[in-house]
C-alpha angles and dihedrals in degrees: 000000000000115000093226090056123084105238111224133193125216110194102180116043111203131098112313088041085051091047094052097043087050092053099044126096112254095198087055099041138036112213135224123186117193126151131161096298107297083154075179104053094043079057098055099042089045091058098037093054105015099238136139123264143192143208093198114038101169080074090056095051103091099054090050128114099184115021100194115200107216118163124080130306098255087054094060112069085061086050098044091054088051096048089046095078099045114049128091104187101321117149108236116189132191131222090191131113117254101009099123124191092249081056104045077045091064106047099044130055125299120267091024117153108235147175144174125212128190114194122163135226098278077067086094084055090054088247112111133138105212133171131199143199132208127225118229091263104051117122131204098258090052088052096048078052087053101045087044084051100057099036098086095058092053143275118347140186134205114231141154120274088246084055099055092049087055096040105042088082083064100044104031110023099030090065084069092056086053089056094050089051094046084052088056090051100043090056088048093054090040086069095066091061105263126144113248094247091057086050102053090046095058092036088053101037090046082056107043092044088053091051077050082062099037086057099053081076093246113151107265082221094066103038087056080053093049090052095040116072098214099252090013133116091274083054098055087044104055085036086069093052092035079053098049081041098238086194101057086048089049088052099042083048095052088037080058103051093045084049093053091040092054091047089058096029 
């Protein structure tokens, strides 16, 4: 592996692992794939993105730079224990829900640079919007690796540990309730003859011109108010979800999915 790359370690192979490897930059990073023995799924990843991979990653540690934790939550304390012999200083980083860095602190030497990023699964689109949190022991140069390391899987934000465990309803749950809202409407727009295709085009085009909006930082508020005529068709319709009280839903919904997450964190 060349000397001017960072050397990372993938220990987990599946879809948020692919989608990572895919977006980084292969003339800034060499890559190592290794998992718990899915021989079928290192194959897979080694011919669809032409990177190294290993059947036995505890021999590849201690050339690592970056050591990136990405399978589930439950798989991580037996890892942990076994990485915890092993590393000397190396930043290890987790993709999993609810691992946060005072935990992978805990678990691993003192004095071990960590992080933990949540992207979510428009991360294989390039269209994330993850966020990330630092250990104690991160320096500068580690986080540059981070932010080079997520880029290319989208936009991203730095925030406190506390504040991904509140957020990442919002980012990584939330998509879903979009989802929910474009099938409504795709079953809506199916009524009037169209052909399904025609109808997921316009559903998904109305949805992703309106996020266009919503990033040029205009108040979500006022742009509602630019598409709605006061006493007009745009009006009755947002009456009838003012009325059911769409916010309060919205709110219940996010409230749900922290409540479930604290129960498994």
């Amino acid at each position: 592996m060349s000397n001017n790359k960072k050397n990372v370690l993938f220990i987990g192979a599946g879809r948020m692992a692919q989608a990572l490897i895919e977006g980084l930059n292969k003339n800034k990073f060499a890559i190592l794939v290794g998992n718990n023995g899915n021989e079928e799924r290192l194959q897979e990843v080694r011919e669809t993105y032409d990177v190294e991979t290993t059947d036995n990653w505890h021999q590849h540690v201690s050339k690592m730079d970056i050591i990136i934790l990405a399978m589930p939550p439950e798989s991580h304390d037996p890892i942990l224990v076994e990485l915890a012999e092993l590393i000397h200083g190396q930043l290890v980083i987790t993709v999993a829900a609810g691992i946060d860095p005072s935990y992978l602190e805990s678990k691993l030497p003192k004095g071990t640079p960590v992080a933990w990023i949540m992207p979510n699964t428009a991360a294989k689109l390039g269209k994330s919007m993850t966020l990330y949190a630092l250990g104690q022991h991160v320096n500068q140069e580690q986080q540059v690796w981070i932010e080079a390391l997520i880029s290319g899987i989208g936009e991203f934000e730095q925030v406190t540990q506390q504040q991904i465990h509140e957020l990442t309803a919002v980012t990584g749950s939330a998509p879903a309730f979009i989802y929910r809202v474009a099938e409504a409407l795709e079953k809506i727009t199916l009524e009037s003859g169209v052909t399904t295709e025609q109808a997921r085009k316009l559903v998904a085009n109305m949805i992703a011109g309106s996020a266009e909006m919503l990033k040029t930082n205009a108040d979500p508020a006022e742009l509602a108010d630019e598409v709605a005529t006061p006493g007009g068709s745009t009006a009755a319709g947002l009456e009838v979800l003012d009325t059911n009280h769409l916010d309060h839903l919205m709110i219940d919904a996010i409230e749900a999915c922290r409540q479930k997450a604290m129960v498994q964190d």
